[in-house]
N, C-alpha and C positions, 0 to 999 in steps of 0.2 A: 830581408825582413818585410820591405811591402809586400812584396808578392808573396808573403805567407797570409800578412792580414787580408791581400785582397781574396786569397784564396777560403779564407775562414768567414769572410761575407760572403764570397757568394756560394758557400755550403752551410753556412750555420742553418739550424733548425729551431722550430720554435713552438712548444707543447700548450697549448692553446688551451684556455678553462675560462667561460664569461661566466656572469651570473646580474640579475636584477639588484638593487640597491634599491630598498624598499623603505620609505621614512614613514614614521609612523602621526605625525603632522601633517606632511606636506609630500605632495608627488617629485623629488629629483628631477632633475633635467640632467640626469647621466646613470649609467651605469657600470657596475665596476668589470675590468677584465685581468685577469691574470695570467702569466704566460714562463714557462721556463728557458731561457737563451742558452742554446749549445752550439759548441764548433761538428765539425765536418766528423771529427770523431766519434760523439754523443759525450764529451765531456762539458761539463757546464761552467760558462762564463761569469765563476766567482767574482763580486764585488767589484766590479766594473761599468762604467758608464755605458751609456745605451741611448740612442734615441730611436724611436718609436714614430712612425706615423700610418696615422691609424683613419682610413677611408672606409667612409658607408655608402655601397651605390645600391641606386634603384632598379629592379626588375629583373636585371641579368650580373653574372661578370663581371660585364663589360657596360653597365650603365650606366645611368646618368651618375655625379659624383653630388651626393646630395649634401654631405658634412664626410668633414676634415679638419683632424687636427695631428699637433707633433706635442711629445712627451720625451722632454728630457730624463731619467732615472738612473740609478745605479740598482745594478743587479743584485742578491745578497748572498749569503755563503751557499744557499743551493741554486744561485743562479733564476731566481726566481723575483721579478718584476712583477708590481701590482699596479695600478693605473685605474682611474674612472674615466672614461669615457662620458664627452662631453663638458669636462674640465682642465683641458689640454687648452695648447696655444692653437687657438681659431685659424683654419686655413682657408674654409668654404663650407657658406650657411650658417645654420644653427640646430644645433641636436634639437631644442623645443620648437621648430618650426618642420620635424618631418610629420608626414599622416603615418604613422604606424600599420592605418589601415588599408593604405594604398600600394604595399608588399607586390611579391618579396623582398628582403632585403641580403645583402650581401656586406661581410666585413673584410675589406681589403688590409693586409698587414704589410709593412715594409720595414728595414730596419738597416740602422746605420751602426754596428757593434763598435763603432772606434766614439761614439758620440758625435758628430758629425751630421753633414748634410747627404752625404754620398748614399741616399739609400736603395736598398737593393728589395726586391718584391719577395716577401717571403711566402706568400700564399694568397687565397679568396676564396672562402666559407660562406654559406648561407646561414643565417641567423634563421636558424628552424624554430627557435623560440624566441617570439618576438618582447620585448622589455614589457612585462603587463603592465607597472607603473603608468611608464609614457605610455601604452596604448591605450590607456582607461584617462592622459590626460587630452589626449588630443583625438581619440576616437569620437563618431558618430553619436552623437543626442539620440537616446532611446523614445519610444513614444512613452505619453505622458500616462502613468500608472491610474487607474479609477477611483474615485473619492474615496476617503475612509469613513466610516461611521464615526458621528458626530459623537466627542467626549463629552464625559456630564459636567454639568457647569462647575466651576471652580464657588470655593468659599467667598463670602463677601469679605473684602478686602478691611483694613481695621478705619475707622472714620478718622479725616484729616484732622491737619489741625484747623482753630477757624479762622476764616479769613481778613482783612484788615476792612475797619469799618469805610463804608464808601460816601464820598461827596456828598453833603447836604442840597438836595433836591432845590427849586425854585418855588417861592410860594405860588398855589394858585390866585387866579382872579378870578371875584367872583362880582354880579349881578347888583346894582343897587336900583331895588323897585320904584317909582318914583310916585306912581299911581295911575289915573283914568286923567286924560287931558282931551279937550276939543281942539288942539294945536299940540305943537311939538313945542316944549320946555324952553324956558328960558336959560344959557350959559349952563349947557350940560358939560360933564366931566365924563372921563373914559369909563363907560360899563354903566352909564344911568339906562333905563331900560322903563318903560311908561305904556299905557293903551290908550291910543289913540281911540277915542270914541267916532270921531268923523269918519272914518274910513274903513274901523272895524280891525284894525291892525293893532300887533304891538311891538315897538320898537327899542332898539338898544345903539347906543351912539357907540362909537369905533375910535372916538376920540378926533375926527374933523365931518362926519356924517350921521345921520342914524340911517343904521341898516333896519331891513324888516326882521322880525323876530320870527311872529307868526303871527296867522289873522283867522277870521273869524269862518265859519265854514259856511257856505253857500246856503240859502233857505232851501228844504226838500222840498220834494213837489205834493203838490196840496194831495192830501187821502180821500177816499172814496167815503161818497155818503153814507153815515149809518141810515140803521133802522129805525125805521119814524117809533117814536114810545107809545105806550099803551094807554088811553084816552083815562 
């Protein structure tokens, strides 16, 4: 009996169909494959366990192994296994950290028909169609398209409601004139304000000094003689 199952691993066959898995949201970080499992005969491996391990390598064959994973499944009455790629048990890497555009790409298949670990290589295919999804999510920033013409302005918007009344303000201070002095006032209080006639200034106290206010403008310079008048 083993050496009938080993001989139906290393002859089984496996009818190979991928396709993109396109969300209409958001870009996947997988896509789906589907595959039919037959023995050495071409009868197909009805409703029987299976696992799957499913390698993507880079550039050749035989290259680098960029993401890996394993899919346990049961086959179903035509012997036909469905699986997303990218949602398997993680071996190596991560399906959204390849560059899509740093091809080509290769999908290696192996497969253990007892469920098992023991698996056997059942092929490697180039991915001649690369996932558009993931190439549009991890490809190259295109340059930046040229301005569009400017839209007409939008309606004015409806008027708020109004707003809540604000802080009552500080009263001002204001000036108490005192008059014309030949000295500065007796027991001034803050904001008396007086002309000084001695000096030609006029001042306003600050409540411990009087500051100058303002003063008087400088004599101009004497005008030129008239015309003597007519006798």
């Amino acid at each position: 009996m083993k050496n009938i199952i080993n001989y139906l691993l290393a002859h089984c066959a496996i009818a190979i169909l991928f396709f993109v898995n396109v969300a209409t949201a958001q870009t996947p970080n997988s896509f789906r494959y589907q595959a039919v499992v037959r023995n050495a005969s071409g009868l197909t491996l009805q409703t029987q366990n299976v696992n799957l391990r499913i390698t993507l390598l880079q550039g050749t064959t035989t290259g680098t192994s960029v993401y890996s994973e394993e899919h346990t499944v049961t086959t179903n009455e035509f012997g036909m296994v469905n699986i997303e790629i990218g949602s398997g048990s993680t071996q190596i890497g991560t399906i959204a950290g390849i560059d899509w555009a740093n091809g080509p790409y290769f999908i290696k298949i192996e497969l253990d028909a007892t469920g098992g670990n023991s698996f056997v290589e059942m092929g490697t295919t180039q991915l001649l169609s690369v996932p558009y999804a993931l190439y549009a999510a991890s490809g190259t920033e295109g340059p930046q398209g040229i301005q569009g013409v400017q839209g007409p302005a939008g309606q004015d918007g409806q008027q708020g409601v109004q707003g809540e009344q604000g802080v009552a303000g500080q009263n001002g201070i204001s000036i108490l004139w005192l008059g014309t002095f030949a000295a500065s006032p007796a027991n001034p209080v803050l904001n008396n304000a007086y002309y000084n006639s001695t000096d030609k200034k006029s001042y306003v106290f600050d409540g411990s000094t009087w500051q100058i206010l303002a003063q008087d403008g400088a004599t101009g310079a004497q005008g030129i003689q008239g015309t003597q008048g007519l006798p």
